[in-house]
Structure formats: C-alpha cells, structure tokens
PDB file with SEQRES, HELIX, SHEET and CRYST1 records, atoms N, CA, C and O in Angstrom:
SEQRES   1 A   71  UNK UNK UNK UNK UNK UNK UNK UNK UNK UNK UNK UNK UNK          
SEQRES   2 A   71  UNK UNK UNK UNK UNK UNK UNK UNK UNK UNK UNK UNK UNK          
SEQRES   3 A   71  UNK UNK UNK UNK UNK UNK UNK UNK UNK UNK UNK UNK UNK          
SEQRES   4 A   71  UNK UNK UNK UNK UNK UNK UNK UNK UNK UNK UNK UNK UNK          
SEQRES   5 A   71  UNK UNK UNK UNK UNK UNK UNK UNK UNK UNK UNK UNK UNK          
SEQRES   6 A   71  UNK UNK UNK UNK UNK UNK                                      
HELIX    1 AA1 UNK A    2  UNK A   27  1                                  26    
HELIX    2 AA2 UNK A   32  UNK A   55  1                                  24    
CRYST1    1.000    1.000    1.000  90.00  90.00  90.00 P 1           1          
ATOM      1  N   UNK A   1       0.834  -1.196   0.000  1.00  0.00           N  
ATOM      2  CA  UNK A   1       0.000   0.000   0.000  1.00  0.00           C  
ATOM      3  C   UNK A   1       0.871   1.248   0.000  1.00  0.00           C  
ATOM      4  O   UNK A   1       0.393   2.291  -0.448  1.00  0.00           O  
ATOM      5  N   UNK A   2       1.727   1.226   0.324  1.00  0.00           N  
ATOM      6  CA  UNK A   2       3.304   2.937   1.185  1.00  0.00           C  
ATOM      7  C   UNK A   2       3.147   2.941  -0.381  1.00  0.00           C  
ATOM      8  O   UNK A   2       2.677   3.950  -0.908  1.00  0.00           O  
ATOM      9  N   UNK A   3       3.615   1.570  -1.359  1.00  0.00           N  
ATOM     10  CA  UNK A   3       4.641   1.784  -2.090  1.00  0.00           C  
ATOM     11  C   UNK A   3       3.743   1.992  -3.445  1.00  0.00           C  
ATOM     12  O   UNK A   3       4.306   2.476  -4.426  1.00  0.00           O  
ATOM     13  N   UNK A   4       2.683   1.721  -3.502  1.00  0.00           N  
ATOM     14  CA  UNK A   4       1.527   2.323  -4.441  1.00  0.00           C  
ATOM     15  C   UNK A   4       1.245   3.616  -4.448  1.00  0.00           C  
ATOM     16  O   UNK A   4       1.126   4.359  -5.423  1.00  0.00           O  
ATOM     17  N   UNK A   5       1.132   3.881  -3.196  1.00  0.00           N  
ATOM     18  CA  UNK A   5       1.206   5.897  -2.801  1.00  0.00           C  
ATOM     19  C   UNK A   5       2.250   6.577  -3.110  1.00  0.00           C  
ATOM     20  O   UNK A   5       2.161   7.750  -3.472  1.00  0.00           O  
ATOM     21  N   UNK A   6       3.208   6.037  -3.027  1.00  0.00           N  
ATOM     22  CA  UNK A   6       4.612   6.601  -3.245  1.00  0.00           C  
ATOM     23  C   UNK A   6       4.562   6.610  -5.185  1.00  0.00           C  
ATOM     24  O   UNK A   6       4.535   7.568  -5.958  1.00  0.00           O  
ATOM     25  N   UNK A   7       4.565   5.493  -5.386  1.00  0.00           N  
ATOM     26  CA  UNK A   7       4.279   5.215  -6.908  1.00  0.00           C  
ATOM     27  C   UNK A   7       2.843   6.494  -7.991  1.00  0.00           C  
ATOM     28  O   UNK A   7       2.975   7.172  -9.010  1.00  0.00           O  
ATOM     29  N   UNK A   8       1.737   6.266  -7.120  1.00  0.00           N  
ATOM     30  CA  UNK A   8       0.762   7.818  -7.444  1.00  0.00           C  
ATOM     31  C   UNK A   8       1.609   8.867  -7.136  1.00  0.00           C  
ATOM     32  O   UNK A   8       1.927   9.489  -8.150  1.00  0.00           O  
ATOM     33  N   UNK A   9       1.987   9.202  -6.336  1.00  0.00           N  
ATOM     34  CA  UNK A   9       2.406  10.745  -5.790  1.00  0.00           C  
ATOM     35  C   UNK A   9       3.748  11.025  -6.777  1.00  0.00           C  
ATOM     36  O   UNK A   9       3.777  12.183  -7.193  1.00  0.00           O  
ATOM     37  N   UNK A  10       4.833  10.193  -7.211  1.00  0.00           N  
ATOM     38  CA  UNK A  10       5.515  10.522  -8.138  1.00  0.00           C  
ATOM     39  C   UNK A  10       5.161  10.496  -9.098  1.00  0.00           C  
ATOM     40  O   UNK A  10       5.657  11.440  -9.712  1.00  0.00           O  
ATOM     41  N   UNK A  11       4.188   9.631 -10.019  1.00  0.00           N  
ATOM     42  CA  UNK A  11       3.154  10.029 -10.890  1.00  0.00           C  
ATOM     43  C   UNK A  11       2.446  11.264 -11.177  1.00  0.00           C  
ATOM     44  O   UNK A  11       2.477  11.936 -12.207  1.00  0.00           O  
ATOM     45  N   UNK A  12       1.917  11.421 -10.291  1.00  0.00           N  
ATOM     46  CA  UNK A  12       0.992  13.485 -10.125  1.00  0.00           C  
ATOM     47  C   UNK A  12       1.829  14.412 -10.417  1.00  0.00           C  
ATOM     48  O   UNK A  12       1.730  15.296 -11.268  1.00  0.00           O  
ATOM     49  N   UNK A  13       3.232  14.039  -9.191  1.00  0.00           N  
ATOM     50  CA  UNK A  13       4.136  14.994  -9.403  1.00  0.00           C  
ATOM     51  C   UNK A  13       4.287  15.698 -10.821  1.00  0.00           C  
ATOM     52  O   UNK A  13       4.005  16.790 -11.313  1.00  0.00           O  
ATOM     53  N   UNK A  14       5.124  14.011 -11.388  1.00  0.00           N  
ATOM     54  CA  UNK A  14       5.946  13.974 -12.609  1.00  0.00           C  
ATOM     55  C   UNK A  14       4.967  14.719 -13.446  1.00  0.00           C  
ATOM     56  O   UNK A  14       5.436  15.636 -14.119  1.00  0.00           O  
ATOM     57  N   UNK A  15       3.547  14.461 -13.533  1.00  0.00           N  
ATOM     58  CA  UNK A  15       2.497  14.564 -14.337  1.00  0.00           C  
ATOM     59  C   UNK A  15       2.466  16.396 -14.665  1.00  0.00           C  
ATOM     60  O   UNK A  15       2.512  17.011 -15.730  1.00  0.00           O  
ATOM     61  N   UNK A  16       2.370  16.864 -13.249  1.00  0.00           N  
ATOM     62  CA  UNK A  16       1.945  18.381 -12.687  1.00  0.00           C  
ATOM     63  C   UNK A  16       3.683  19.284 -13.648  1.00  0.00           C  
ATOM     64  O   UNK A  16       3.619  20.214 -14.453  1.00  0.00           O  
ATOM     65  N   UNK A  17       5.009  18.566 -13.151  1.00  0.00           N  
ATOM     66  CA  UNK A  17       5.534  19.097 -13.682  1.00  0.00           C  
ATOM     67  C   UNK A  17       5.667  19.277 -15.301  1.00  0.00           C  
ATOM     68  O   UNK A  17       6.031  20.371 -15.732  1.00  0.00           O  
ATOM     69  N   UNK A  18       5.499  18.666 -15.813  1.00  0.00           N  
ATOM     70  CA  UNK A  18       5.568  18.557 -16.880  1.00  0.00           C  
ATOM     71  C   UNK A  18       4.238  18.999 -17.690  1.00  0.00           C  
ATOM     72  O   UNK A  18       4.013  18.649 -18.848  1.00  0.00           O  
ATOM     73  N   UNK A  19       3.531  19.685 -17.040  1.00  0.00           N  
ATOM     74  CA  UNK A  19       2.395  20.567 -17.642  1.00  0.00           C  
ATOM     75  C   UNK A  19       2.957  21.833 -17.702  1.00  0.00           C  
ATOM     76  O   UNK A  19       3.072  22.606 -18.653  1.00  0.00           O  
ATOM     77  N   UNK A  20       3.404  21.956 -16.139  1.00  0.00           N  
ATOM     78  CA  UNK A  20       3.578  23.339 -15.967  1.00  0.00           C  
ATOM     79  C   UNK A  20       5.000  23.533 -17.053  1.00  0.00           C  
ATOM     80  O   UNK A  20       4.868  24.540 -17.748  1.00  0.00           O  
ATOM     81  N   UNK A  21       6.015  22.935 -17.257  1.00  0.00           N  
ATOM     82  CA  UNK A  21       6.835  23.530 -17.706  1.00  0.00           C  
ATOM     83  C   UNK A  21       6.535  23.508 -19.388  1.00  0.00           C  
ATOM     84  O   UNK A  21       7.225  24.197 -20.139  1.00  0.00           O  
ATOM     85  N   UNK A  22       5.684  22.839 -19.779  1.00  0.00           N  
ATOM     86  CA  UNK A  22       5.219  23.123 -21.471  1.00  0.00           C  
ATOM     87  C   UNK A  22       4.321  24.733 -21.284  1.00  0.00           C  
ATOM     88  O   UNK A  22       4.315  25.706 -22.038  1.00  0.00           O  
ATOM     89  N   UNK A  23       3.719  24.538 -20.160  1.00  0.00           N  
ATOM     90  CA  UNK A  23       2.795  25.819 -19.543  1.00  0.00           C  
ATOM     91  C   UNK A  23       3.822  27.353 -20.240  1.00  0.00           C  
ATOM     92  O   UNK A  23       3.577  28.178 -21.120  1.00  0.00           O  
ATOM     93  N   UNK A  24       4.781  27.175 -19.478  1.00  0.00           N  
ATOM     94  CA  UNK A  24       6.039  28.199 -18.649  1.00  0.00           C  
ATOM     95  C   UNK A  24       6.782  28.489 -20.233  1.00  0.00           C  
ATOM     96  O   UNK A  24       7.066  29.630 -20.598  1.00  0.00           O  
ATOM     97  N   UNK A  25       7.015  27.360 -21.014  1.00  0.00           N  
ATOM     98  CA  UNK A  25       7.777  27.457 -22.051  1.00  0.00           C  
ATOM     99  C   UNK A  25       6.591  28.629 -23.198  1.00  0.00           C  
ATOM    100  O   UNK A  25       6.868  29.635 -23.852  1.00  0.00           O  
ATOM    101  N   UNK A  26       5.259  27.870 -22.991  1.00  0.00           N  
ATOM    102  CA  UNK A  26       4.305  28.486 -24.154  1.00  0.00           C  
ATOM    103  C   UNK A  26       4.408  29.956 -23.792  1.00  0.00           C  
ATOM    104  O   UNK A  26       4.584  30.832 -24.638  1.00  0.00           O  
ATOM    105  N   UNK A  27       4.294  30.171 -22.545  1.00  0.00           N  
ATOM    106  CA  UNK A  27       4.014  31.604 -22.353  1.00  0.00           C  
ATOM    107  C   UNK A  27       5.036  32.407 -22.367  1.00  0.00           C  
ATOM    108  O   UNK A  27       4.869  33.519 -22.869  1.00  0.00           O  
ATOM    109  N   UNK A  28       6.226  32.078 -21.870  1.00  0.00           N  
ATOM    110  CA  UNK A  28       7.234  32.492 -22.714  1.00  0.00           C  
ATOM    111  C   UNK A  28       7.812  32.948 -23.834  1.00  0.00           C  
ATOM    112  O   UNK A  28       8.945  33.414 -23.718  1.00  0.00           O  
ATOM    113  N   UNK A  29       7.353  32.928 -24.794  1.00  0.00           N  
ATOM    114  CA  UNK A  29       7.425  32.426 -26.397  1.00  0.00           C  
ATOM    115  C   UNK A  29       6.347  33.631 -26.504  1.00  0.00           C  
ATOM    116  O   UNK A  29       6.851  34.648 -26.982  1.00  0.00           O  
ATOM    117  N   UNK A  30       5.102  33.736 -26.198  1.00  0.00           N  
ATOM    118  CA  UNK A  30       4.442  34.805 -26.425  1.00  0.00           C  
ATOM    119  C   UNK A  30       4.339  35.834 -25.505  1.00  0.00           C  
ATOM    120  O   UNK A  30       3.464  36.690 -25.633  1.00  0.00           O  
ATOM    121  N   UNK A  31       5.363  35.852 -24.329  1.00  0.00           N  
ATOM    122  CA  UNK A  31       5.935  37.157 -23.720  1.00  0.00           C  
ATOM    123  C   UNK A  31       7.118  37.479 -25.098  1.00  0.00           C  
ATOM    124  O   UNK A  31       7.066  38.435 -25.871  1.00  0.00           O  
ATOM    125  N   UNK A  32       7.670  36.876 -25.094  1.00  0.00           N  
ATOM    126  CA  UNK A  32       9.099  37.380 -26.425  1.00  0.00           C  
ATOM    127  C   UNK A  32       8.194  37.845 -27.442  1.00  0.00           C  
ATOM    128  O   UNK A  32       8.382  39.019 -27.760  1.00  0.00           O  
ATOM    129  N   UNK A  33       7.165  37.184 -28.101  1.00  0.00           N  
ATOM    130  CA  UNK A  33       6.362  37.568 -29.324  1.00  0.00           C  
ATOM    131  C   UNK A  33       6.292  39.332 -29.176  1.00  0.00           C  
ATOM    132  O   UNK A  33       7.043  40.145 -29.713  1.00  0.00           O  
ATOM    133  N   UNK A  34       5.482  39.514 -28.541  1.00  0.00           N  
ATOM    134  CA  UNK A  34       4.750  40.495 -27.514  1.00  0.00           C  
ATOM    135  C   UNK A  34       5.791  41.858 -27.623  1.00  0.00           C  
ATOM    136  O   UNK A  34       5.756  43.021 -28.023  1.00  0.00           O  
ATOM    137  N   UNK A  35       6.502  41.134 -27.144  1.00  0.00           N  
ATOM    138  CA  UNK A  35       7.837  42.031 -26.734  1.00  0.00           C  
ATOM    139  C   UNK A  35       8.516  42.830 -28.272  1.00  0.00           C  
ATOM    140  O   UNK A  35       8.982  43.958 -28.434  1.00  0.00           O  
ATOM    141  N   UNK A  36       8.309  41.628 -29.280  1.00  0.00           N  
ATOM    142  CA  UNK A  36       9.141  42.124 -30.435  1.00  0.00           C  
ATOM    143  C   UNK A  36       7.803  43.209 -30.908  1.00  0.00           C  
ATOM    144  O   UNK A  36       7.970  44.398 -31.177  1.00  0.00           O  
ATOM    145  N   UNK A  37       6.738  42.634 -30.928  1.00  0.00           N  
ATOM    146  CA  UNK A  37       5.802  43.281 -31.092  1.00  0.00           C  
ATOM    147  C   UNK A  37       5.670  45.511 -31.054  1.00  0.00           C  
ATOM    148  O   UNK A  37       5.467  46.445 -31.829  1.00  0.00           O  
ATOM    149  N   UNK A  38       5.974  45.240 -29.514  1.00  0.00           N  
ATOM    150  CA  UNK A  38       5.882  46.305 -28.969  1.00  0.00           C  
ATOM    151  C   UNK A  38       6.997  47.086 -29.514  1.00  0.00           C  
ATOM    152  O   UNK A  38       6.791  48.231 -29.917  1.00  0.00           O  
ATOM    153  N   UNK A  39       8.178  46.547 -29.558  1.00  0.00           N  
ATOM    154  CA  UNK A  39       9.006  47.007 -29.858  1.00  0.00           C  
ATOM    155  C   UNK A  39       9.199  47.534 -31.051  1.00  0.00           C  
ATOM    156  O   UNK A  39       9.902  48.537 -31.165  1.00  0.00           O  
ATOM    157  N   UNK A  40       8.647  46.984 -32.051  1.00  0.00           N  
ATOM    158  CA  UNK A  40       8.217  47.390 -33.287  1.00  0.00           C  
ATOM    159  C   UNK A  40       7.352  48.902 -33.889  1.00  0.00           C  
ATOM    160  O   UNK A  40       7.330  49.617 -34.891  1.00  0.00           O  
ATOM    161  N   UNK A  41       6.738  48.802 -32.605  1.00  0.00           N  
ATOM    162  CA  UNK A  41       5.867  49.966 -32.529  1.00  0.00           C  
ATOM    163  C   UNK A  41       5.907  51.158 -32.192  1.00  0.00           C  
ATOM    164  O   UNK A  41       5.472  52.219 -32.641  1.00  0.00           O  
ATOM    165  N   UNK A  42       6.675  50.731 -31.065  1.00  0.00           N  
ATOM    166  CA  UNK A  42       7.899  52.250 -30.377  1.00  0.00           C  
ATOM    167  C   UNK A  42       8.739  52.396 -31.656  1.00  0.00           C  
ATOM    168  O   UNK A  42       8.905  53.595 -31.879  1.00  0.00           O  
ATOM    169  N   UNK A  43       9.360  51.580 -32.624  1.00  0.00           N  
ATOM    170  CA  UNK A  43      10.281  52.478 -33.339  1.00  0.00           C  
ATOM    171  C   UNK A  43       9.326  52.939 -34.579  1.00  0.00           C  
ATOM    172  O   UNK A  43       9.600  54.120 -34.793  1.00  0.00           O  
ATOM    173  N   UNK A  44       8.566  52.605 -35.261  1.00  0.00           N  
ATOM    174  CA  UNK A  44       7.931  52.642 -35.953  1.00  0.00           C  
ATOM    175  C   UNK A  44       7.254  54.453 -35.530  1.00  0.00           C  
ATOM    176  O   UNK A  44       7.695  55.541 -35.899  1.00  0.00           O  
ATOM    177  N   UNK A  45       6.458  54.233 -34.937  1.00  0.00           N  
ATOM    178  CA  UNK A  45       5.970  55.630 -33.617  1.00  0.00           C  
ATOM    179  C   UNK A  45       7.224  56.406 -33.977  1.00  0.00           C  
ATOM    180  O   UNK A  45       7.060  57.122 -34.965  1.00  0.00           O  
ATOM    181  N   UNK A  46       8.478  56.453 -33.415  1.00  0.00           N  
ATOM    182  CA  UNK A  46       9.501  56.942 -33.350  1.00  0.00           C  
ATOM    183  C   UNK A  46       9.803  57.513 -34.678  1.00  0.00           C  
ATOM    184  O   UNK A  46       9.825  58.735 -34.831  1.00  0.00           O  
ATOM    185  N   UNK A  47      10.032  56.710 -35.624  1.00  0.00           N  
ATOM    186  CA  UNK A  47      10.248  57.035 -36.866  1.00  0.00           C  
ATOM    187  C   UNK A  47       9.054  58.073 -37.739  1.00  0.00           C  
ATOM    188  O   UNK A  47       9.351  58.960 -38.540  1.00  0.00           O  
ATOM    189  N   UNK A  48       8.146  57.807 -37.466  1.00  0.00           N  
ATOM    190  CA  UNK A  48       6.420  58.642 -38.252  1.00  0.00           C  
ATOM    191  C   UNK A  48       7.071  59.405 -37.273  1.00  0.00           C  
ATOM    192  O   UNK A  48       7.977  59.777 -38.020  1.00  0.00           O  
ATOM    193  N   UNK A  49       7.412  60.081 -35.917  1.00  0.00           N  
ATOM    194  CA  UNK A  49       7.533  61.502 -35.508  1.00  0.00           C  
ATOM    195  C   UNK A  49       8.622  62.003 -35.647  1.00  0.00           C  
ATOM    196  O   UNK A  49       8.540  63.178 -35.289  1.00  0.00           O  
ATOM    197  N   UNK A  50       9.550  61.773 -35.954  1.00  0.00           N  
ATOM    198  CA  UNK A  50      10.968  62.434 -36.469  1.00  0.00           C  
ATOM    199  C   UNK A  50      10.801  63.292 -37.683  1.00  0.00           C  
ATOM    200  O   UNK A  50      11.213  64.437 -37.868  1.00  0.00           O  
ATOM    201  N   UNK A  51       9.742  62.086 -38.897  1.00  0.00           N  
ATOM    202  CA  UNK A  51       9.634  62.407 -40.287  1.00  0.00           C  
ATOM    203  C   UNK A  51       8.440  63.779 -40.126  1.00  0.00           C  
ATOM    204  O   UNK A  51       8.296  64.715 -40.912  1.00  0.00           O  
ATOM    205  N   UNK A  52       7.927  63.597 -39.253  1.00  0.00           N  
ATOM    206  CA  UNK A  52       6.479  64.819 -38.791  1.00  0.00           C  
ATOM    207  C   UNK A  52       7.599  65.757 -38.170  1.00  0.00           C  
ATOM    208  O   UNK A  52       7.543  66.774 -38.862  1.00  0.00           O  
ATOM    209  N   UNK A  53       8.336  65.884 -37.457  1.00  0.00           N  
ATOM    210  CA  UNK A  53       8.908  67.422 -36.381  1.00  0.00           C  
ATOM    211  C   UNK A  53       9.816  67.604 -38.110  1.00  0.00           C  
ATOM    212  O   UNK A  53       9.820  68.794 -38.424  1.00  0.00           O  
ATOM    213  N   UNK A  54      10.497  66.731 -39.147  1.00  0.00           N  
ATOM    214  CA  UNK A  54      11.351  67.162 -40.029  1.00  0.00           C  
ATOM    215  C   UNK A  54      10.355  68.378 -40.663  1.00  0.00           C  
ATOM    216  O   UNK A  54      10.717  69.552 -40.592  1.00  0.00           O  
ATOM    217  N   UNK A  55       9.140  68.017 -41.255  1.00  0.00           N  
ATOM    218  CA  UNK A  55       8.165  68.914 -41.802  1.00  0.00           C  
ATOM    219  C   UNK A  55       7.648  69.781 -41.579  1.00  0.00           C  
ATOM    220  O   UNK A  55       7.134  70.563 -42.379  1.00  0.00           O  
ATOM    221  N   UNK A  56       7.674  69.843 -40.278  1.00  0.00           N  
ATOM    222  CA  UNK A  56       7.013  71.456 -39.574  1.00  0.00           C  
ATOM    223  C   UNK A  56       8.452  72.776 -39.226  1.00  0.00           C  
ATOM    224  O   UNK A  56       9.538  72.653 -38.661  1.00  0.00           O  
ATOM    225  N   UNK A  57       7.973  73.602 -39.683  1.00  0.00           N  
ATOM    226  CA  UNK A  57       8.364  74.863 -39.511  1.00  0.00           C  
ATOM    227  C   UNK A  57       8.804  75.017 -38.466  1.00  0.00           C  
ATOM    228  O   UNK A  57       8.052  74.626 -37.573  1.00  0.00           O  
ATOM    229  N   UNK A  58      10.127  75.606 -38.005  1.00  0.00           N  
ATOM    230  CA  UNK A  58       9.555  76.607 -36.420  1.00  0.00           C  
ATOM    231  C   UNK A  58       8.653  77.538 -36.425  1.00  0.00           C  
ATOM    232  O   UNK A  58       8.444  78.336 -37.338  1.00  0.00           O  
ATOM    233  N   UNK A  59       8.221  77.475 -35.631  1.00  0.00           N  
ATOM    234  CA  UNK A  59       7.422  78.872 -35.445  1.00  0.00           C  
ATOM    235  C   UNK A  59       8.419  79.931 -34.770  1.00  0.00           C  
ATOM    236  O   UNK A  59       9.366  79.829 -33.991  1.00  0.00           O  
ATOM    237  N   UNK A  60       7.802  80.951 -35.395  1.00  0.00           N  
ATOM    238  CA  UNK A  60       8.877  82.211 -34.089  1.00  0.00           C  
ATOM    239  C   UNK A  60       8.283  82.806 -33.604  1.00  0.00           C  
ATOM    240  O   UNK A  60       7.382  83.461 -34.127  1.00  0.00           O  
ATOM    241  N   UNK A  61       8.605  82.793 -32.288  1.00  0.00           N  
ATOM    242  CA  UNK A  61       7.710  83.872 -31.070  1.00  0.00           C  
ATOM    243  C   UNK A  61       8.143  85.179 -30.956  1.00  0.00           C  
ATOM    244  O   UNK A  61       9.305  85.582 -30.931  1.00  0.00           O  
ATOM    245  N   UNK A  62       6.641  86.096 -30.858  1.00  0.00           N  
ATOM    246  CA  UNK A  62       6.581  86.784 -30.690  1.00  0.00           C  
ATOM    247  C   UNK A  62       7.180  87.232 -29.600  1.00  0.00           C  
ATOM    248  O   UNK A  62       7.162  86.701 -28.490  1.00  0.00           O  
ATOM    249  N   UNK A  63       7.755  88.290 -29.941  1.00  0.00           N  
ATOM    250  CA  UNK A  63       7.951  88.843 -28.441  1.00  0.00           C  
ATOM    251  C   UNK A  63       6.799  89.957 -27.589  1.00  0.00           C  
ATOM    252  O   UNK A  63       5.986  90.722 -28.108  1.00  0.00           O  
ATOM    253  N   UNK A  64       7.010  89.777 -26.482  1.00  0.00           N  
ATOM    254  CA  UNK A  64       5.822  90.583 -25.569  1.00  0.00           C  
ATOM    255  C   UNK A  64       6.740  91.142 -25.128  1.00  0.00           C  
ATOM    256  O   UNK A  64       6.163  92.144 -24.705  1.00  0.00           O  
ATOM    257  N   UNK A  65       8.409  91.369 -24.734  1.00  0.00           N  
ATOM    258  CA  UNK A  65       8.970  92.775 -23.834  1.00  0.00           C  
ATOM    259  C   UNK A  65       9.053  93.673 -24.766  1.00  0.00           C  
ATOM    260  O   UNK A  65       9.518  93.471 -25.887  1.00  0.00           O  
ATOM    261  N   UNK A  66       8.576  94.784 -24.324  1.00  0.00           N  
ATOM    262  CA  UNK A  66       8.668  96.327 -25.158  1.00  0.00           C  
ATOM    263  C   UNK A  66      10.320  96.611 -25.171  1.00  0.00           C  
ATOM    264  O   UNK A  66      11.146  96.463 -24.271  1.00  0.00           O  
ATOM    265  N   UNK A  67      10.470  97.083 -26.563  1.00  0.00           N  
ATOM    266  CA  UNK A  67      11.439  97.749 -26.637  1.00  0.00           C  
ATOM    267  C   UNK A  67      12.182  98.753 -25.721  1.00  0.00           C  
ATOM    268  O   UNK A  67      11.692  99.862 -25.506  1.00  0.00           O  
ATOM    269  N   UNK A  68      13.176  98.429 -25.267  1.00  0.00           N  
ATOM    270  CA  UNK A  68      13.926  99.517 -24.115  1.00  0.00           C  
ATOM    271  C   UNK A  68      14.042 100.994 -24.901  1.00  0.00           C  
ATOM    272  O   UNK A  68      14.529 101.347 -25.975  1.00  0.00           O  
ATOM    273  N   UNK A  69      13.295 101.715 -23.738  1.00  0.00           N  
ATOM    274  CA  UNK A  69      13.894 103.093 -24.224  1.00  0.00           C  
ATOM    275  C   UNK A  69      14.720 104.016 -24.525  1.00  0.00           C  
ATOM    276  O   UNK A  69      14.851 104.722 -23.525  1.00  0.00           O  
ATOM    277  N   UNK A  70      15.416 104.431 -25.458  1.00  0.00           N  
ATOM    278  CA  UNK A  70      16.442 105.215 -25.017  1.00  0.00           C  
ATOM    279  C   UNK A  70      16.543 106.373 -24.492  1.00  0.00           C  
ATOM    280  O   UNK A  70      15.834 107.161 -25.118  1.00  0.00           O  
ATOM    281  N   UNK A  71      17.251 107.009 -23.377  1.00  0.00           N  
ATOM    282  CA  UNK A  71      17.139 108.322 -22.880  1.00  0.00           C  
ATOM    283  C   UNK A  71      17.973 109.434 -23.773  1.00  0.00           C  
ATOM    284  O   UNK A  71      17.960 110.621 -23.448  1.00  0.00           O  
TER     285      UNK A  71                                                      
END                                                                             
C-alpha cells in the first residue's frame, strides 16, 4: 500500500511538472512575441515623428517685452 502511494504521488508529481513547464515554455514564447511586437511599434511611432517634427516649420515667437527706451 506505502509503495503504491509513493508510486501515485511521483506520478501526479511527474504529471503536474511537466504541464507546468510546457505551460512556462508556451508563455514564454508569447511574452518574447509580444515584446518584439511592442518594440516594433515604439520604433515605428519613433520614426512617423521624427519624419512629422522634419516637416514642420519653427514657429517664431513673438515677443511681448517692449522695446527699451532710449534716454
């Protein structure tokens, strides 16, 4: 009977691990996906606003201090 229990319980174990680590591997794989993903997007983003600030003008500000007087 010990050695039947002993025999299930390394069974479950073995069973449990080996879910979780196909588990651990899958999600993995689509954290990296994810990741290239994003990353793609920040430069992409990055790139469309470089090519947008190249196209716009400065503007020039006005000035609001009055001209100093001369005495």
């Amino acid at each position: 009977m010990g050695l039947t229990n002993f025999v299930l319980t390394v069974a479950g174990v073995s069973a449990v691990v080996l879910l979780l680590r196909s588990d651990v591997k899958q999600s993995a794989a689509i954290f990296r996906r994810n990741v290239k993903h994003i990353k793609n997007w920040l430069e992409e983003e990055s790139s469309a606003a470089s090519k947008a600030a190249e196209k716009v003008k400065p503007k020039e500000l006005d000035s609001k201090v009055p001209p100093k007087e001369k005495d």
